[in-house]
BABA-952515 format. One record per atom (N, C-alpha, C): x, y, z; atom name; residue number from 1. Coordinates in steps of 0.02 Angstrom, whole numbers, plus 50000, padded with zeros to 5 digits. Example, Ala and Ser with C-alpha at 12.3 -4.5 7.8 and 13.67 -1.06 7.14 Angstrom:
2
<node <50660,49716,50390>,'N',1>
<node <50615,49775,50390>,'CA',1>
<node <50660,49835,50390>,'C',1>
<node <50642,49888,50354>,'N',2>
<node <50684,49947,50357>,'CA',2>
<node <50645,50002,50394>,'C',2>
//
This chain:
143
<node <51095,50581,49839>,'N',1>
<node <51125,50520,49863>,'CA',1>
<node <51171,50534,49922>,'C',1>
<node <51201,50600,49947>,'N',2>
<node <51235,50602,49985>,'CA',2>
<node <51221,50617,50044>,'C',2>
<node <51152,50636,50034>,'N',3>
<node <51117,50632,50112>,'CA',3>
<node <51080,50558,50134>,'C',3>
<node <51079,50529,50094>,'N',4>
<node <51046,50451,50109>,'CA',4>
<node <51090,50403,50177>,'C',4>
<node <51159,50396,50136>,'N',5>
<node <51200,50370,50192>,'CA',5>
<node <51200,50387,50254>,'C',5>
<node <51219,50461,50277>,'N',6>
<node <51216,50476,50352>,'CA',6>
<node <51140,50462,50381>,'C',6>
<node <51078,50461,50352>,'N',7>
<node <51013,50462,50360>,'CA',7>
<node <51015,50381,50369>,'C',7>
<node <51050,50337,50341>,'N',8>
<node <51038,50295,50354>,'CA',8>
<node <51099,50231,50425>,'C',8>
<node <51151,50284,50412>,'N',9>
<node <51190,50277,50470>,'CA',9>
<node <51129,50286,50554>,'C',9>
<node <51108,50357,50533>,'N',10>
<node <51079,50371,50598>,'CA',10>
<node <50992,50348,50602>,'C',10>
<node <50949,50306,50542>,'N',11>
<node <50915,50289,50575>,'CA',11>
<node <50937,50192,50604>,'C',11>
<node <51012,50174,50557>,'N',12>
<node <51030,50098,50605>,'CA',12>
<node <51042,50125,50675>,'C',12>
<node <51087,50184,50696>,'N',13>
<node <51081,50181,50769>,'CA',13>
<node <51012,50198,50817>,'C',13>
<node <50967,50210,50780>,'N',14>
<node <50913,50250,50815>,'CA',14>
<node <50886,50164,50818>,'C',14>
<node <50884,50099,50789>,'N',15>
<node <50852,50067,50788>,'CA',15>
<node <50887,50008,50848>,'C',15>
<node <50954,50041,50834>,'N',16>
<node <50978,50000,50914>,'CA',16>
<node <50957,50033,50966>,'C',16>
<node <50938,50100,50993>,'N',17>
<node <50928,50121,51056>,'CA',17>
<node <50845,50139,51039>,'C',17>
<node <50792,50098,51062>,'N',18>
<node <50743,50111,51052>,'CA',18>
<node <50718,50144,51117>,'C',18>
<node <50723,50193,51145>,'N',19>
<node <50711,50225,51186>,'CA',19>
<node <50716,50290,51167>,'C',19>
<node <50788,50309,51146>,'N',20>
<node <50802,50364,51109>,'CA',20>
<node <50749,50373,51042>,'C',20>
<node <50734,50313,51009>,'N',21>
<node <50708,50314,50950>,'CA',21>
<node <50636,50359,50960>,'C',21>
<node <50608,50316,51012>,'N',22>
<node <50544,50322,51037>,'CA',22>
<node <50535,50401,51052>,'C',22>
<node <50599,50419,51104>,'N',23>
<node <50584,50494,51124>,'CA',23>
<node <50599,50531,51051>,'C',23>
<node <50633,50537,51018>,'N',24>
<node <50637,50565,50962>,'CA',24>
<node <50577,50562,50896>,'C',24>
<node <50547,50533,50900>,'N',25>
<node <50484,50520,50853>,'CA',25>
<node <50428,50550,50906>,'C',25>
<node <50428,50546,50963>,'N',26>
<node <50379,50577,51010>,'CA',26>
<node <50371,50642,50989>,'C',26>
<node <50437,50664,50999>,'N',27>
<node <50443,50747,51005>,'CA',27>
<node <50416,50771,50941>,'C',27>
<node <50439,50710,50867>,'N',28>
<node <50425,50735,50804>,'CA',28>
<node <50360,50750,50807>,'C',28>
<node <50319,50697,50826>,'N',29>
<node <50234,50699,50821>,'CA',29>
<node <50206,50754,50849>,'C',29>
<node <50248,50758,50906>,'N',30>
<node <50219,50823,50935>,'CA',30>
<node <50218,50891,50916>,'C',30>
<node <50295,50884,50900>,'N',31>
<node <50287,50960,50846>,'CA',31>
<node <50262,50955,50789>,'C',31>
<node <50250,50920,50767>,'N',32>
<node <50196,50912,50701>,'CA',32>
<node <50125,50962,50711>,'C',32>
<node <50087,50915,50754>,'N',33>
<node <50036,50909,50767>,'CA',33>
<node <50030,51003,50820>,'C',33>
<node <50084,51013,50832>,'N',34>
<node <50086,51092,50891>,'CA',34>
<node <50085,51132,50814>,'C',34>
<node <50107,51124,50767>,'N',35>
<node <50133,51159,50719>,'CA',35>
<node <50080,51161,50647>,'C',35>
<node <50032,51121,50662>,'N',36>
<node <49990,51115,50636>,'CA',36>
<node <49923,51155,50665>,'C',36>
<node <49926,51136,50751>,'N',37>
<node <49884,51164,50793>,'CA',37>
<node <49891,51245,50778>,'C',37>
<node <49950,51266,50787>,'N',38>
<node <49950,51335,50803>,'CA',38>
<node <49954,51361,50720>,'C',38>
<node <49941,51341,50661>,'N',39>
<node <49947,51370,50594>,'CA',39>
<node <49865,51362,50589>,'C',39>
<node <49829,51325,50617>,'N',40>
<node <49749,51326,50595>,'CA',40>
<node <49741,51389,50611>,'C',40>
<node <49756,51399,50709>,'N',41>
<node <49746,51457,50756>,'CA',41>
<node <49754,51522,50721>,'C',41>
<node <49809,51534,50695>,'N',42>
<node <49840,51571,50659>,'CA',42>
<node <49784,51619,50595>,'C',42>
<node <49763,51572,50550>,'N',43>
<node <49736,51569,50501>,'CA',43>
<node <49665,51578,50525>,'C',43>
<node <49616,51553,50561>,'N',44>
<node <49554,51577,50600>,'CA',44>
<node <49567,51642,50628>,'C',44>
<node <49621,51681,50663>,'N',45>
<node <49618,51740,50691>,'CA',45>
<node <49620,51773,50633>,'C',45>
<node <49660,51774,50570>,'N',46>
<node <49655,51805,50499>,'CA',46>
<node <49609,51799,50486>,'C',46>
<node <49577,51738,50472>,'N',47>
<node <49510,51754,50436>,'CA',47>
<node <49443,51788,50474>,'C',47>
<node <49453,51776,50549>,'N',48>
<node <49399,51826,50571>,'CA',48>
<node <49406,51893,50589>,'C',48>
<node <49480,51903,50556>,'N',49>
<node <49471,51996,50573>,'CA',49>
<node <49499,52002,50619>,'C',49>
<node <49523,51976,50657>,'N',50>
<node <49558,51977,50737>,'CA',50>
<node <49621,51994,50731>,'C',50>
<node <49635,52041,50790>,'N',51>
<node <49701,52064,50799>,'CA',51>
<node <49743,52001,50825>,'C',51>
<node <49798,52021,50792>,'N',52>
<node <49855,51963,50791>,'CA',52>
<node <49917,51981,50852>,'C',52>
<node <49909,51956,50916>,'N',53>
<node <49958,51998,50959>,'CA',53>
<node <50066,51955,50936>,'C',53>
<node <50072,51993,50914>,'N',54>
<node <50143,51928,50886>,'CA',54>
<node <50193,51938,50952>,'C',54>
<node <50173,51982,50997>,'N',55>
<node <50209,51958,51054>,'CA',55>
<node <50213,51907,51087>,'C',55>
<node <50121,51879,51093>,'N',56>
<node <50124,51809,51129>,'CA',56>
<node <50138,51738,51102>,'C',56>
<node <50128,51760,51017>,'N',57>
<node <50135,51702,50964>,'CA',57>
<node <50162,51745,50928>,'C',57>
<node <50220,51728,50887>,'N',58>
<node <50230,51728,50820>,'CA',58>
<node <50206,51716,50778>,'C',58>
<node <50203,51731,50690>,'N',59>
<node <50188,51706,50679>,'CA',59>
<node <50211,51635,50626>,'C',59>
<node <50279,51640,50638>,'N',60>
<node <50321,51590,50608>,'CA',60>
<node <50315,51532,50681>,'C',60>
<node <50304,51541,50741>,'N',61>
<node <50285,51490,50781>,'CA',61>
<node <50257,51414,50750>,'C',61>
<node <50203,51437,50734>,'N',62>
<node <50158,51360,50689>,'CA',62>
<node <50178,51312,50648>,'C',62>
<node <50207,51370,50577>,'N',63>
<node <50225,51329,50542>,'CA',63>
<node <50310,51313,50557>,'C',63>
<node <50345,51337,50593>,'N',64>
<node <50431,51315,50606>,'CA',64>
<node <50404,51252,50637>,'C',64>
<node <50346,51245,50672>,'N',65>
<node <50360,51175,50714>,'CA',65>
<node <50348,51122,50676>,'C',65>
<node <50265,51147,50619>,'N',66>
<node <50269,51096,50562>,'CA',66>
<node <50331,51068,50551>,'C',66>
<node <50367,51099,50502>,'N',67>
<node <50408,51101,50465>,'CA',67>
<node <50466,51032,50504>,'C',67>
<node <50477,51081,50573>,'N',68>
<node <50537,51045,50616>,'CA',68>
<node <50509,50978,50645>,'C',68>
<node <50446,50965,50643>,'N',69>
<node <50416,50906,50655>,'CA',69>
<node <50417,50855,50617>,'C',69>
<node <50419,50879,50544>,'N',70>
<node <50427,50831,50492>,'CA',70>
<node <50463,50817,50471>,'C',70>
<node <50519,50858,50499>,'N',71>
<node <50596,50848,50463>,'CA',71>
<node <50629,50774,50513>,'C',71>
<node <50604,50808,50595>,'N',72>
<node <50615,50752,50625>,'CA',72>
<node <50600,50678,50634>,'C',72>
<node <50524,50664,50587>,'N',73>
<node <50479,50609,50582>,'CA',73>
<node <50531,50575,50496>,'C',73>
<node <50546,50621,50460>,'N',74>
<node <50574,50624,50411>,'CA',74>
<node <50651,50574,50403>,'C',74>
<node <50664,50613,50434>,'N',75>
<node <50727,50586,50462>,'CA',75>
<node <50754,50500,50513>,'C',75>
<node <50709,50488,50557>,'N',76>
<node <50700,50435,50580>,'CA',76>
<node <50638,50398,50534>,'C',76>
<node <50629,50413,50499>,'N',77>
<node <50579,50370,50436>,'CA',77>
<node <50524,50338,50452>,'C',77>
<node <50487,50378,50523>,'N',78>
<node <50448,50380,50572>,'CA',78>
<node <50381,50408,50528>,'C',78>
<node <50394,50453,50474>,'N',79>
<node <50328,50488,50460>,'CA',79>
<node <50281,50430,50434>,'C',79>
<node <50245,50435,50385>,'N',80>
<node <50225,50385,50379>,'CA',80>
<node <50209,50340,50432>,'C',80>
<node <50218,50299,50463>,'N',81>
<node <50188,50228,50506>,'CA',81>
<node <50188,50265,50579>,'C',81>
<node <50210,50338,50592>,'N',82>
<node <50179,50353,50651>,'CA',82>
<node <50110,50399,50621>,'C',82>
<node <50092,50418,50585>,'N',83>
<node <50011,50428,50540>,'CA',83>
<node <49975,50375,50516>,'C',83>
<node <49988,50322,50483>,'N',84>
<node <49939,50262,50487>,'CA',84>
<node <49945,50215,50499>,'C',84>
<node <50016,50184,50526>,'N',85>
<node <50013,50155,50575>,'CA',85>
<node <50050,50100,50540>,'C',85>
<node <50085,50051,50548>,'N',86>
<node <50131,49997,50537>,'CA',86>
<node <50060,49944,50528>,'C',86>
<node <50030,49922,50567>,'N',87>
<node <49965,49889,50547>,'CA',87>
<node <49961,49891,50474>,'C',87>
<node <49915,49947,50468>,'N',88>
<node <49891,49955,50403>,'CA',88>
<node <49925,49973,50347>,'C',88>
<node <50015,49967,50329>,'N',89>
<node <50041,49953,50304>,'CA',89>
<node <50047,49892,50293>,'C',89>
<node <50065,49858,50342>,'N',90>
<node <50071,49772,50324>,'CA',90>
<node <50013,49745,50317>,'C',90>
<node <49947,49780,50323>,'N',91>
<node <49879,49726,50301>,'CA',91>
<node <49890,49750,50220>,'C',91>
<node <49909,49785,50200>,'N',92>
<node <49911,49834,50128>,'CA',92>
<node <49969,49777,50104>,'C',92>
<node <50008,49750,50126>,'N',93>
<node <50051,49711,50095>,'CA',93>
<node <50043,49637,50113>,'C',93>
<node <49997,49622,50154>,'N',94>
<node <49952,49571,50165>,'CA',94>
<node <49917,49558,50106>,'C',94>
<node <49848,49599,50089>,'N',95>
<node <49805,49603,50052>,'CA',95>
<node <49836,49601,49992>,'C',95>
<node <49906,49622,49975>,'N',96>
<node <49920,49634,49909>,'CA',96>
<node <49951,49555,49893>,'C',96>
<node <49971,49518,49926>,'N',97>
<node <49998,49452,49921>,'CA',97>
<node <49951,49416,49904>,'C',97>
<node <49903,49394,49975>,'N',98>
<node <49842,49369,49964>,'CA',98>
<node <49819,49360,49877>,'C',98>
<node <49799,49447,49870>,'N',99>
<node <49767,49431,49772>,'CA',99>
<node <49840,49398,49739>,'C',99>
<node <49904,49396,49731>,'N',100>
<node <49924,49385,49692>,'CA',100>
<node <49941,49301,49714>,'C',100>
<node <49944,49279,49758>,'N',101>
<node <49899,49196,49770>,'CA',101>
<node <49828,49168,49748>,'C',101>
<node <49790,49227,49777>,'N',102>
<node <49722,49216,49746>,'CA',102>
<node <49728,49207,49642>,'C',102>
<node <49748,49263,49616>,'N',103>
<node <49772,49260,49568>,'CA',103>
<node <49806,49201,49525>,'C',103>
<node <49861,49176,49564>,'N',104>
<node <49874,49116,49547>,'CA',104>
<node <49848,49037,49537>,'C',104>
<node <49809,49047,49596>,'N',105>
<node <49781,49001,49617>,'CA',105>
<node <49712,48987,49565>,'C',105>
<node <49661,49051,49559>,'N',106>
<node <49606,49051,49483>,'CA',106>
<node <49650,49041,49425>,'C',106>
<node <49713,49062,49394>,'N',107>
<node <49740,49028,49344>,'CA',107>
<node <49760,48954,49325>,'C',107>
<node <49781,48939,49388>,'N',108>
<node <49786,48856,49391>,'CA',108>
<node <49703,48826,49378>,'C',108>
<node <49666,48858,49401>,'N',109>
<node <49589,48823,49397>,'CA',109>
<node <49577,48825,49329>,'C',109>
<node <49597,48880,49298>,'N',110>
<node <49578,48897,49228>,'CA',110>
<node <49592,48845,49188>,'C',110>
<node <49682,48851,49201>,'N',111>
<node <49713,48804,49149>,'CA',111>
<node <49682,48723,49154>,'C',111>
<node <49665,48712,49216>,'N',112>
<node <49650,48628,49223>,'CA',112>
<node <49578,48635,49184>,'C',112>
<node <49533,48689,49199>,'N',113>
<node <49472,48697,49169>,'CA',113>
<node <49462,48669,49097>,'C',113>
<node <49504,48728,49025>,'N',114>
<node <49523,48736,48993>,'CA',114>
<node <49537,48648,48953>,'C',114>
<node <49598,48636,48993>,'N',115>
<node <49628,48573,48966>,'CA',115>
<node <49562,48502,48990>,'C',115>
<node <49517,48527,49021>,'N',116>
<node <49468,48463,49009>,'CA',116>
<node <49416,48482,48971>,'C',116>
<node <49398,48550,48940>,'N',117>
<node <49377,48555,48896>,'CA',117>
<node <49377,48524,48840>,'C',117>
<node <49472,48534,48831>,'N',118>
<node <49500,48515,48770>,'CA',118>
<node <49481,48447,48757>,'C',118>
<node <49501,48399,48808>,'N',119>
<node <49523,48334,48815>,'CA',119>
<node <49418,48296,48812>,'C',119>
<node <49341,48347,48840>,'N',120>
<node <49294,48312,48815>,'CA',120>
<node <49280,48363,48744>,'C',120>
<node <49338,48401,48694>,'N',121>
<node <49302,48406,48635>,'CA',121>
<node <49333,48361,48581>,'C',121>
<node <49384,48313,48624>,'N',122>
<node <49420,48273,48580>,'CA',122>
<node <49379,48203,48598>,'C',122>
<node <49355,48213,48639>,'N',123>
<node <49296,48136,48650>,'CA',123>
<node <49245,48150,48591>,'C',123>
<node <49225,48204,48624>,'N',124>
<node <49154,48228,48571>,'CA',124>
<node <49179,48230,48498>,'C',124>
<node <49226,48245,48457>,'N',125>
<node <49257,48225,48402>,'CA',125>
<node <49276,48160,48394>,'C',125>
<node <49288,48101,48430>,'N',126>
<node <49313,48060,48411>,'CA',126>
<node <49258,47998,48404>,'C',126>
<node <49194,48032,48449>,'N',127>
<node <49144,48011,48453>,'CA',127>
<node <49129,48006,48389>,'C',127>
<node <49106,48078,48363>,'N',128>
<node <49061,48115,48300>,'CA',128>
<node <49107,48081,48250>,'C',128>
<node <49168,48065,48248>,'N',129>
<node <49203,48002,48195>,'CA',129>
<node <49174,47959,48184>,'C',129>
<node <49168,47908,48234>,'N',130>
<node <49147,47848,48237>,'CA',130>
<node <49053,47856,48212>,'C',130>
<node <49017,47905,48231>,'N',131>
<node <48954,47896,48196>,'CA',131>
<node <48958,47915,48147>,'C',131>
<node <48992,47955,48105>,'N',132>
<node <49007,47972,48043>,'CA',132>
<node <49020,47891,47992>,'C',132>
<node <49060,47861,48016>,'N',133>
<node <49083,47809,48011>,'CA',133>
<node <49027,47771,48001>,'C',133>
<node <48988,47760,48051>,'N',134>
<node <48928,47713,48051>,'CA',134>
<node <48883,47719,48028>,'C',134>
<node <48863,47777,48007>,'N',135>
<node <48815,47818,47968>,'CA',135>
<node <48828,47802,47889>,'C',135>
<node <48905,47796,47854>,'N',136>
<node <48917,47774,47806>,'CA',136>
<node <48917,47721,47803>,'C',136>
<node <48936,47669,47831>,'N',137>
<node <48922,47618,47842>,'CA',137>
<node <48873,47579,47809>,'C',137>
<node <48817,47592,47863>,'N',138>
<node <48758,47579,47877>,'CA',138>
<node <48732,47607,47779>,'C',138>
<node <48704,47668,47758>,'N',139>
<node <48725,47693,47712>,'CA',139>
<node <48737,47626,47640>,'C',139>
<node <48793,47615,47650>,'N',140>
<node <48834,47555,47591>,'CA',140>
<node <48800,47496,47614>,'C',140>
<node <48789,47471,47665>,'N',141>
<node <48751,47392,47690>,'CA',141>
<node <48670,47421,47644>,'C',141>
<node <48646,47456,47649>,'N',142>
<node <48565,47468,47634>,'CA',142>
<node <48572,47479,47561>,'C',142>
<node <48629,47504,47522>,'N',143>
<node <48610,47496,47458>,'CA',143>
<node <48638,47440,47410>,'C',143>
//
């Protein structure tokens, strides 16, 4: 809990200077994606046997940038919706509304359904009274 507040101090100011915001989530993506690039690289020269020169690369290079990429995407609360995108979050909370209208909306059908069921098995009973009725009737007149 005590890292939340300042995290959230500094992503309200990041959301007033959207320029800063912008360059700062840039750089995140980028070192992400450099840090990802150069840990595949990394891992292909291992696996084919290849000499590893750590003069020209390190090999903490790759993954420090991961790491520092995500901390920075992390931090401005950028990860997420700079990978799939603010779109397809809000169609995801689109779509999820939608069914629970849709939802509502087939229950109301139900219930009106339902209650005219009810209302022709009380015809059809009140009917089947009355020939019951007439059937006895009829019945007592014939004998």
């Amino acid at each position: 809990m005590g890292m939340k507040k300042p995290l959230t101090k500094f992503h309200i100011f990041l959301s007033h200077h959207t320029f800063l915001y912008a360059l700062i989530v840039g750089i995140g993506i980028v070192l992400f994606w450099r840090g990802v690039w150069h840990s595949v690289d990394l891992i292909h020269v291992y696996i084919s046997h290849q000499t590893i020169d750590l003069g020209t690369q390190p090999w903490w290079d790759g993954p420090l940038s991961f790491v520092v990429g995500c901390g920075i995407l992390y931090m401005s609360r950028a990860f997420v919706s700079s990978f799939i995108g603010n779109e397809l979050i809000l169609t995801g909370l689109r779509t999820e509304k939608k069914l629970a209208q849709q939802t509502e909306t087939n229950l109301k059908v139900e219930v009106t359904a339902i209650n005219d069921i009810k209302e022709e098995i009380n015809t059809i009973a009140h009917k089947l009274e009355d020939l019951e009725f007439q059937v006895r009737d009829h019945h007592r007149k014939s004998e």
